[in-house]
C-alpha angles and dihedrals in degrees: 000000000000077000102058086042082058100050096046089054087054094056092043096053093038083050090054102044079054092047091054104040079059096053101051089065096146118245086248088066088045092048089052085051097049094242083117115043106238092221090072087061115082118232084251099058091044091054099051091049086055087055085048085064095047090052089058092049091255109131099163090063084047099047084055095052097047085053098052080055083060096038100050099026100039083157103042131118080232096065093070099058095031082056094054096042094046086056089049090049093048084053095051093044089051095244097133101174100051084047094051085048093046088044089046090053089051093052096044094044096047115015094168103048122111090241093059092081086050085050096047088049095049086043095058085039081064087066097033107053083045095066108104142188117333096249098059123077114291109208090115086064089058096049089044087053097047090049088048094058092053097058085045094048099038098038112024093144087054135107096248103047098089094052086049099060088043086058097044093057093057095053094056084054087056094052093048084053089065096061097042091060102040079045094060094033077066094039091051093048097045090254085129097156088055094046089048089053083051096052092042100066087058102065099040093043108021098041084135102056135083096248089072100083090048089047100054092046080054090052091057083045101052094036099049083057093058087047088247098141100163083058093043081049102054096042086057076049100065083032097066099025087063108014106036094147103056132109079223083054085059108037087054092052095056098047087056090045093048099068087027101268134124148204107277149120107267134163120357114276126135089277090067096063098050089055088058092056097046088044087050090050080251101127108190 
């Protein structure tokens, strides 16, 4: 029996500390549910609330209370920096578009303001840590790129304008991915024109970037397969004019002497032309 007493005090006791962990529910809590009006709440107390979330590592309860800042105090000193700092929370909680919204309306509302270069930066983020992987569409790394510029070009004297152009760099990279790949897709399958339009565009509109080298050695490739050996020639020509030191360099040296051809400008196709102007220090 004195056991029985002793269970059902247990349970009482394990019922109460319940009873109470569900009552203490912070007015915060209460506020996001609707139980307290937000409007009895200042801007002030609603902001630091939203820092609260941020604190746990919840941005999307942030992001809601720096918009009720936005929502119930449209005029307040407070807006400014909720709006920022809404864009900021959407970023953190992955959702890139209400951040870019959020960023846009910062920029929009106050142009001039220190923070716009920061908005502009978390604006052109929302593109960026979107782009995936290199064989899916790109258009996100345009619109990263676009967005990148702008922070570059608008605020160049700001914090965040080295880590755009970083950025933007890598982005670049990324584009010039995409046609390599499409590029060697056609090598591999005997397209060799369409490869030869892919690689192409690397070299003419990705020059900066690390897939050149490998583009130009693609281009011997492809054009020694069509039998277009002035092409095949000229390409070894940029190669080694710019890249000498490369394995693609080699490789491509010994695809032309093996069948008694060298690295040199020959004939007058497009490549050509872009030989003149690496020879001349005129990079395209």
């Amino acid at each position: 029996m004195a056991g029985v007493r002793s269970h059902c005090k247990m349970l009482v006791a394990i019922m109460a500390i319940a009873l109470v962990a569900a009552c203490s529910t912070s007015t915060g809590d209460k506020a996001r549910r609707g139980v307290i009006p937000m409007e009895t709440f200042t801007a002030e107390q609603i902001f630091e609330r939203g820092e609260y979330e941020l604190s746990r590592n919840k941005p999307e309860e942030a992001a809601f209370f720096f918009s009720e800042i936005e929502r119930l105090y449209p005029y307040s000193d407070w807006t400014k920096r909720a709006l920022i700092m809404q864009a900021y929370s959407f970023h953190r909680a992955d959702l890139y578009e209400d951040s870019r919204a959020a960023a846009q309306r910062f920029i929009d509302f106050y142009p001039a303001d220190d923070d716009a270069a920061y908005a502009q930066y978390l604006l052109a983020l929302s593109y960026y840590d979107q782009i995936d992987d290199v064989g899916r569409d790109q258009g996100l790394t345009f619109q990263a790129l676009q967005s990148l510029r702008k922070v570059i070009e608008t605020y160049p004297d700001s914090e965040y304008a080295n880590s755009a152009k970083l950025k933007f760099d890598l982005a670049f990279d990324h584009l010039a991915s995409k046609e390599m790949e499409i590029g060697r897709y056609y090598l591999r399958r005997d397209h060799f024109a369409s490869s030869i339009s892919r690689f192409r565009v690397v070299v003419e509109d990705f020059q900066t970037t690390t897939h050149t080298p490998e583009a130009l050695h693609r281009l011997v490739e492809a054009y020694l397969s069509l039998g277009l050996t002035d092409e095949a020639q000229t390409a070894g020509a940029i190669l080694g004019h710019n890249y000498q030191s490369t394995d693609w360099y080699e490789d491509s040296y010994k695809l032309l002497t093996a069948q008694g051809l060298y690295p040199k400008a020959e004939g007058s196709s497009w490549l050509n032309q872009v030989y003149r102007q690496t020879v001349k220090g005129k990079w395209l």
